[in-house]
PLY file of the C-alpha trace (Angstrom):
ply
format ascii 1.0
element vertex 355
property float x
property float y
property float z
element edge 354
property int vertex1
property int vertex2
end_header
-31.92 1.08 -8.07
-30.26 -1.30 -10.80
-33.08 -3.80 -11.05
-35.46 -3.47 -13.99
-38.53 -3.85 -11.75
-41.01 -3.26 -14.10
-40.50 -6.69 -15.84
-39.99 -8.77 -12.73
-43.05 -10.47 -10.98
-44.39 -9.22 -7.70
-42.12 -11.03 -5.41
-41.74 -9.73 -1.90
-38.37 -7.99 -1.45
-35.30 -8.98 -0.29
-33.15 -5.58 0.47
-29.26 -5.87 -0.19
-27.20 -3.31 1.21
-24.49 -2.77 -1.27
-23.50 -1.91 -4.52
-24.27 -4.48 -6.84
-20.90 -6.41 -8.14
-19.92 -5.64 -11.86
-20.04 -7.59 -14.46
-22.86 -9.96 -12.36
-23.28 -10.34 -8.92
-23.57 -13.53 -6.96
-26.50 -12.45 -4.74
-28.53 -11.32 -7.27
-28.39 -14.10 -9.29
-28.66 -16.38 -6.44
-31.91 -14.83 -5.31
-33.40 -14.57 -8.94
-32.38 -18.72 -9.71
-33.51 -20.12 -6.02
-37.00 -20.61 -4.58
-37.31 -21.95 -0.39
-38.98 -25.05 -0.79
-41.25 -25.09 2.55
-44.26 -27.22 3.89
-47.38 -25.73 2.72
-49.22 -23.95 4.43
-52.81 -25.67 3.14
-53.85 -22.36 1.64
-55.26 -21.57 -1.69
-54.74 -17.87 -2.07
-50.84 -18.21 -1.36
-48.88 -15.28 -3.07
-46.18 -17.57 -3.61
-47.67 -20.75 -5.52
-48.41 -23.33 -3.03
-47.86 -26.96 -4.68
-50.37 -28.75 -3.25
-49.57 -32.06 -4.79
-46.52 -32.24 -3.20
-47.60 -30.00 -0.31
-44.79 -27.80 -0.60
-45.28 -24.14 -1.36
-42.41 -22.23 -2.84
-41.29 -18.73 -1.58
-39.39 -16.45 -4.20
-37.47 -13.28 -3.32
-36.89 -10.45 -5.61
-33.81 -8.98 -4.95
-33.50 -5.32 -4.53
-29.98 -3.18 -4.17
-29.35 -0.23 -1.92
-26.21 1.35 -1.93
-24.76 2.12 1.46
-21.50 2.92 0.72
-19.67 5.84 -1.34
-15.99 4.81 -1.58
-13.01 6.41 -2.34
-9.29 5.75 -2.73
-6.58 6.98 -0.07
-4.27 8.31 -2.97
-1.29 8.58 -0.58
-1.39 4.39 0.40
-1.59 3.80 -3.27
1.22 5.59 -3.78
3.16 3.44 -1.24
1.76 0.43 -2.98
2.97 1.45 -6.48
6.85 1.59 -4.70
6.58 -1.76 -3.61
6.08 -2.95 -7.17
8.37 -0.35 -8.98
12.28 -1.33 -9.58
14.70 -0.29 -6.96
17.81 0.76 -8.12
19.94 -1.98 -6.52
19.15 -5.86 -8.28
20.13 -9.47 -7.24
19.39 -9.88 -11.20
18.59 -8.22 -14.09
16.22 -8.96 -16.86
16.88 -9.48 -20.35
16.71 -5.65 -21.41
18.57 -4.88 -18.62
15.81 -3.31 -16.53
16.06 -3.98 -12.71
13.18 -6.29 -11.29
13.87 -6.27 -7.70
11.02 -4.70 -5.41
9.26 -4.85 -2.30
7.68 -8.54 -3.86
10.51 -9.60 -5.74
14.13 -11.08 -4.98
16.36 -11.85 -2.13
15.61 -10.14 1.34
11.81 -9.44 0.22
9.61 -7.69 2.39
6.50 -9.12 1.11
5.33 -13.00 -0.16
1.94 -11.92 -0.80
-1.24 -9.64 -0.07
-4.31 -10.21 1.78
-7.62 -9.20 0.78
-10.92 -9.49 2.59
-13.16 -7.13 0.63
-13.65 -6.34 -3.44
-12.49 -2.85 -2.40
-9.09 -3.24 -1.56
-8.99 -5.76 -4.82
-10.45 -2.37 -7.08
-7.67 -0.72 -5.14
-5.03 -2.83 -6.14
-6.20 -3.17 -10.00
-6.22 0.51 -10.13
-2.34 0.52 -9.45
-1.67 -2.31 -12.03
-3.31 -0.16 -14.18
-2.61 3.12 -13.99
0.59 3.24 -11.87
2.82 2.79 -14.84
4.69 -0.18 -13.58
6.92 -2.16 -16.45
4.60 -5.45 -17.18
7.97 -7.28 -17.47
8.12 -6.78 -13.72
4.82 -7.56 -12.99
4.99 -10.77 -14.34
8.41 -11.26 -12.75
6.92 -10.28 -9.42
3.72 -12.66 -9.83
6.26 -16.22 -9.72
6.49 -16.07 -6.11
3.43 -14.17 -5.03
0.56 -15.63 -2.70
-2.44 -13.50 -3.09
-4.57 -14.87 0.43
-8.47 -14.33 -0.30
-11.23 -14.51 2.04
-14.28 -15.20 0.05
-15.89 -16.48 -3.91
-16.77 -12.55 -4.32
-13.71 -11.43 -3.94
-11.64 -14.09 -5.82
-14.00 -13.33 -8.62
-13.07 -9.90 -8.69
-9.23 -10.13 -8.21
-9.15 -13.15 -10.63
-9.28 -11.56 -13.92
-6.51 -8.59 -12.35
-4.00 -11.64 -11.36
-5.11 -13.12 -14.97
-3.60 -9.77 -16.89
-1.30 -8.44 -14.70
0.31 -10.79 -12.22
0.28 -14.21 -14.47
1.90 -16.59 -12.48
0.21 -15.13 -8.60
-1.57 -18.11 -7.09
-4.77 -17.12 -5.34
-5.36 -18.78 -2.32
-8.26 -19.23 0.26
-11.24 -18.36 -1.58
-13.32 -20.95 0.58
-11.92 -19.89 4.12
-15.39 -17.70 4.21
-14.39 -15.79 7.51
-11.21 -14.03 8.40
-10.36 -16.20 11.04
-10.60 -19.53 9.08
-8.26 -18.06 6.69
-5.81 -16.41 9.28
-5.40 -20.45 10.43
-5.44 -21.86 6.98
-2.46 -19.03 5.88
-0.59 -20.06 9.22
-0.56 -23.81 7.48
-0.27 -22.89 3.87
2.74 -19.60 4.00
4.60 -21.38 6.44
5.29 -24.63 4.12
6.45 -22.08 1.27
8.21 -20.60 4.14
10.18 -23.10 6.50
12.26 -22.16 9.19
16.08 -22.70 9.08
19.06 -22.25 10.75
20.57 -20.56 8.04
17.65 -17.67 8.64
17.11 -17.65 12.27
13.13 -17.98 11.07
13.03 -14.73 9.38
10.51 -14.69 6.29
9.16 -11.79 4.22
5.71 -11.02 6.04
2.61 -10.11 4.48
0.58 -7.15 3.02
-2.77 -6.70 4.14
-4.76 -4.22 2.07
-7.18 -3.09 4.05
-10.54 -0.09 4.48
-10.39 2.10 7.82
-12.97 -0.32 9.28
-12.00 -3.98 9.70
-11.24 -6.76 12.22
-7.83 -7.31 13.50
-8.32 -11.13 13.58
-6.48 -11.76 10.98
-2.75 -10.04 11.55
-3.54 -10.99 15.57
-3.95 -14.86 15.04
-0.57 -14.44 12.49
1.60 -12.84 15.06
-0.35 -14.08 18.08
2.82 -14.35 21.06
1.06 -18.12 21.62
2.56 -19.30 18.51
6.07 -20.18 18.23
8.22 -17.62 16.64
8.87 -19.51 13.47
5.74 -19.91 13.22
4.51 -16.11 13.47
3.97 -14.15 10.28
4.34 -10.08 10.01
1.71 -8.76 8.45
1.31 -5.12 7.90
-1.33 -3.27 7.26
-2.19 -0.40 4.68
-5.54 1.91 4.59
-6.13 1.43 0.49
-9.86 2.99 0.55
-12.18 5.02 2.47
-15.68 4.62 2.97
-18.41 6.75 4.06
-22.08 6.37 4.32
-23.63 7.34 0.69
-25.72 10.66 0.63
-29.50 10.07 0.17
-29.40 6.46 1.90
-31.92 6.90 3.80
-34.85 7.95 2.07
-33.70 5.56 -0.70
-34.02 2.99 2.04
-37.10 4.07 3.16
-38.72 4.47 -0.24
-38.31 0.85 -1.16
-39.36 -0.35 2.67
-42.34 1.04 2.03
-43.08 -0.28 -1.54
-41.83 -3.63 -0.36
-44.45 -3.32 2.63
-47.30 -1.93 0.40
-47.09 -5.00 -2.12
-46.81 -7.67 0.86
-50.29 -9.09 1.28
-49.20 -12.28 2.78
-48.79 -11.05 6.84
-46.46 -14.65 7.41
-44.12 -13.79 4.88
-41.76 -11.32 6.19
-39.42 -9.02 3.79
-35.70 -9.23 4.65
-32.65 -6.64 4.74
-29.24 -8.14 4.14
-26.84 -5.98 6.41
-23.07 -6.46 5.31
-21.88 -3.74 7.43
-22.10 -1.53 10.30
-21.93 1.48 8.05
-25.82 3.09 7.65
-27.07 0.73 10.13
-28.59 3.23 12.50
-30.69 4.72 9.13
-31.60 0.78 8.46
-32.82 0.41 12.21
-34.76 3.87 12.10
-36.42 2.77 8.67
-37.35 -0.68 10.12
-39.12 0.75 13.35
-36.53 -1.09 15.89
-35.39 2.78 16.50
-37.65 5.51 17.27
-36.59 9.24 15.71
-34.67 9.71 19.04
-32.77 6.46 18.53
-34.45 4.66 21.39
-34.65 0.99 21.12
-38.88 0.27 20.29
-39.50 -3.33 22.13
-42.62 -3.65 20.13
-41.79 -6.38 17.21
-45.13 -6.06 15.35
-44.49 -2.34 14.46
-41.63 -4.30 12.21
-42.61 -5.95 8.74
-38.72 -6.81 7.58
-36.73 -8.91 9.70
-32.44 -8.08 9.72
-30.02 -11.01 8.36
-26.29 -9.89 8.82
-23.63 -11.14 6.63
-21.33 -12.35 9.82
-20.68 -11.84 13.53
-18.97 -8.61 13.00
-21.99 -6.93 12.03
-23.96 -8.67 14.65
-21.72 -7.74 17.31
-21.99 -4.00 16.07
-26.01 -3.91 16.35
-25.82 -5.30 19.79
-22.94 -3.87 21.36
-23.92 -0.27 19.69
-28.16 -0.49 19.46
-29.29 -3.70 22.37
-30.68 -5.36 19.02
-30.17 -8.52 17.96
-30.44 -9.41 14.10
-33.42 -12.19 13.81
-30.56 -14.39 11.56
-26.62 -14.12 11.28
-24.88 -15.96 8.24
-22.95 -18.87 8.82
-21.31 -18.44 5.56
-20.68 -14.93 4.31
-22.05 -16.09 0.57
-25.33 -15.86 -1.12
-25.63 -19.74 -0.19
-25.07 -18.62 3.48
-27.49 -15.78 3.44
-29.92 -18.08 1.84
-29.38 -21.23 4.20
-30.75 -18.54 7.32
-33.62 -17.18 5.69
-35.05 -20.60 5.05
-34.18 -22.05 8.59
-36.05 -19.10 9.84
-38.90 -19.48 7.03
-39.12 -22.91 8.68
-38.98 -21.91 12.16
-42.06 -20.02 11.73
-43.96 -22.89 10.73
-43.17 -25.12 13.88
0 1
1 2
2 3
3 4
4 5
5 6
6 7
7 8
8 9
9 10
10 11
11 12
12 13
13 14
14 15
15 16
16 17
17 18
18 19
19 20
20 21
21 22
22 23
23 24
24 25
25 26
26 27
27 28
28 29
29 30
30 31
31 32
32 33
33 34
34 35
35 36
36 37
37 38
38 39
39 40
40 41
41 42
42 43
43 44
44 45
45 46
46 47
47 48
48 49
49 50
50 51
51 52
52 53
53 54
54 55
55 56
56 57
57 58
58 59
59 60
60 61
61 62
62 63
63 64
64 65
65 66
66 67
67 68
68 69
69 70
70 71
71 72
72 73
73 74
74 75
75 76
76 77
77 78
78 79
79 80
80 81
81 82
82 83
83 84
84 85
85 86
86 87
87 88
88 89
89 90
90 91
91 92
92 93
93 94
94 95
95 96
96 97
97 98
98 99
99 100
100 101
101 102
102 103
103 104
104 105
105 106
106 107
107 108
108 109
109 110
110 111
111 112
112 113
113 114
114 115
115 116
116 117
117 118
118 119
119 120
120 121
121 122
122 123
123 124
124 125
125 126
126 127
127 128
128 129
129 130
130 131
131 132
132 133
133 134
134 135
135 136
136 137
137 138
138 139
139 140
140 141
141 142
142 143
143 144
144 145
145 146
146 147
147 148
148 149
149 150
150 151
151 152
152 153
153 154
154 155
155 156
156 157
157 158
158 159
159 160
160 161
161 162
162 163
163 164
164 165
165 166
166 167
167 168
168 169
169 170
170 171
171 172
172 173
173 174
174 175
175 176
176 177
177 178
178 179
179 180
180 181
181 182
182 183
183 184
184 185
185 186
186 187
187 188
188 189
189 190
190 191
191 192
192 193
193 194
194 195
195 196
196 197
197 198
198 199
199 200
200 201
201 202
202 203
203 204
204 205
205 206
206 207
207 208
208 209
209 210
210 211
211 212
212 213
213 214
214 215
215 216
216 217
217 218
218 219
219 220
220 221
221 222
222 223
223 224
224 225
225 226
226 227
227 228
228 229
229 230
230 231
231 232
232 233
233 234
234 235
235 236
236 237
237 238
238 239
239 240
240 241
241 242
242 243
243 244
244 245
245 246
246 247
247 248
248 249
249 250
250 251
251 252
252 253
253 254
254 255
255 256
256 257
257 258
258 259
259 260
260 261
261 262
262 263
263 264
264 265
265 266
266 267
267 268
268 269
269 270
270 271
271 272
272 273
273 274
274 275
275 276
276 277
277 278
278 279
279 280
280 281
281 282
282 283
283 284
284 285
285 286
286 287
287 288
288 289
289 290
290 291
291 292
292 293
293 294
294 295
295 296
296 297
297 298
298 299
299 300
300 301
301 302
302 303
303 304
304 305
305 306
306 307
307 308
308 309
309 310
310 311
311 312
312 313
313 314
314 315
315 316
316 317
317 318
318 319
319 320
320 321
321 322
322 323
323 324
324 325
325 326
326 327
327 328
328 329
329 330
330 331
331 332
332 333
333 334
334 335
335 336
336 337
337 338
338 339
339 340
340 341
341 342
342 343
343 344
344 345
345 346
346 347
347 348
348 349
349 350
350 351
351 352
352 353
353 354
């Protein structure tokens, strides 16, 4: 646990999934800064400090990490990273020590304008090749003038930021808004193709893109950029590459279900329900076990009282997962996968308990 409980209030709980981001991370500080401003509910002995004056009561959640996920690097895709940055021996131009620049990123004939990332784990990935792989910073920075690095989310642009800042100076970072992989599949089909315009001269070829990606993921992204709908100087290659591995942590579990059970011992208020953020489908049979909507045998339970902590998933993909895979639907899905977004569905449900 990386909270400092002991010198936080007695808030009821709001479980988070994940590693917590280094140096800060967004969801904790969004949680610990914002308070759901909801009609009161006209009693005195609210938990929460009910304003009366303004009949609003305030609802505070102290946010608590759980670690799902042990990662680890694929050591033999990082290697094939590292050769798309390091010098090949033939150069359309040579820099001023006489070192060759021309790579996978860099030069006539490229193969690649830019990477895509969609999670802070690929972005790790690619820091740890800047570096450790040894590559000459003069061609790092020569291979950052023309490179597009495509972003899904605020998290992760945090996290690649400062790695584009040292090592690739002149990389623009694009997307960070999209919020979803498919807004930013459309918004790349826009944005790569005006860097990249068709002409006669090039029969519509352009270098593709690099997708840096974990074993589980979505294909919307390289599907909507070489969907056969689109015209063909329209479509972008994108190729994918596993650049970490991730596996459920050991001891999840009964970490889970130690702080379910705290959280659940210190709620007195019945109406105010504790929430677990779900940002993946990795551990969520453990999560559904711990939260009573599986029995031991992993039979659905269709009694909702036996359940305390209601399920907010960061997007659709997760959704999907826990119906497709367990008949349960999560009581709120994300419209946004930020802290904002998480927040904006607890409150909508907060208030749909009060109608």
């Amino acid at each position: 646990m990386e909270n400092n409980e002991s010198l936080r209030p007695q808030l009821p709980p709001v479980f988070l999934l994940k590693t917590p981001s280094s140096p800060r991370d967004l969801y904790e500080e969004y949680f610990l800064k914002n308070a759901f401003a909801l009609p009161s509910r006209q009693r005195s002995n609210s938990p929460t400090g009910a304003d009366e004056a303004n009949n609003y009561e305030y609802i505070k959640y102290d946010p608590i990490f759980v670690p799902v996920f042990s990662h680890s690097f694929h050591a033999q895709n990082l290697e094939i990273v590292k050769s798309y940055f390091m010098p090949t021996t033939e150069s359309d131009y040579i820099d001023e020590k006489g070192a060759s620049l021309r790579n996978a990123f860099n030069g006539k004939g490229k193969k690649y304008g830019g990477l895509i990332f969609t999670s802070q784990r690929a972005v790790e990935a690619l820091g740890h090749i800047l570096e450790h792989g040894g590559i000459p910073a003069e061609v790092m920075t020569s291979t950052s003038r023309d490179l597009i690095l495509y972003t899904v989310g605020p998290a992760t642009t945090r996290t690649l930021t400062p790695l584009r800042d040292e090592y690739l100076p002149f990389a623009t970072i694009y997307g960070d808004e999209a919020g979803t992989g498919e807004n930013l599949a459309h918004l790349m089909l826009k944005h790569y193709n005006k860097l990249y315009p068709s002409t006669a001269d090039d029969h519509g070829q352009k270098p593709g893109l690099l997708f840096l990606v974990g074993e589980q993921r979505r294909d919307i992204i390289p599907r909507t950029l070489m969907s056969k709908t689109l015209d063909e100087n329209q479509r972008i290659n994108v190729d994918e590459l596993v650049v970490y591995e991730t596996t459920q942590m050991e001891g999840f579990e009964p970490a889970f279900q130690d702080v379910v059970r705290k959280g659940e011992e210190l709620l007195k208020d019945e109406r105010t329900p504790l929430w677990t953020v779900i940002f993946s489908p990795t551990g969520c049979d453990a999560v559904l076990r711990t939260l009573n909507i599986l029995d031991e045998n992993g039979n659905k339970n269709t009694d909702p009282s036996k359940r305390k902590c209601r399920v907010i998933t960061i997007g659709p993909t997760t959704r999907d997962y826990l119906i497709t895979k367990y008949g349960f639907e999560p009581d709120v899905v994300a419209r946004r996968p930020t802290p904002e977004g998480i927040g904006e569905g607890i409150k909508e449900y907060l208030l749909s308990m009060k109608v």
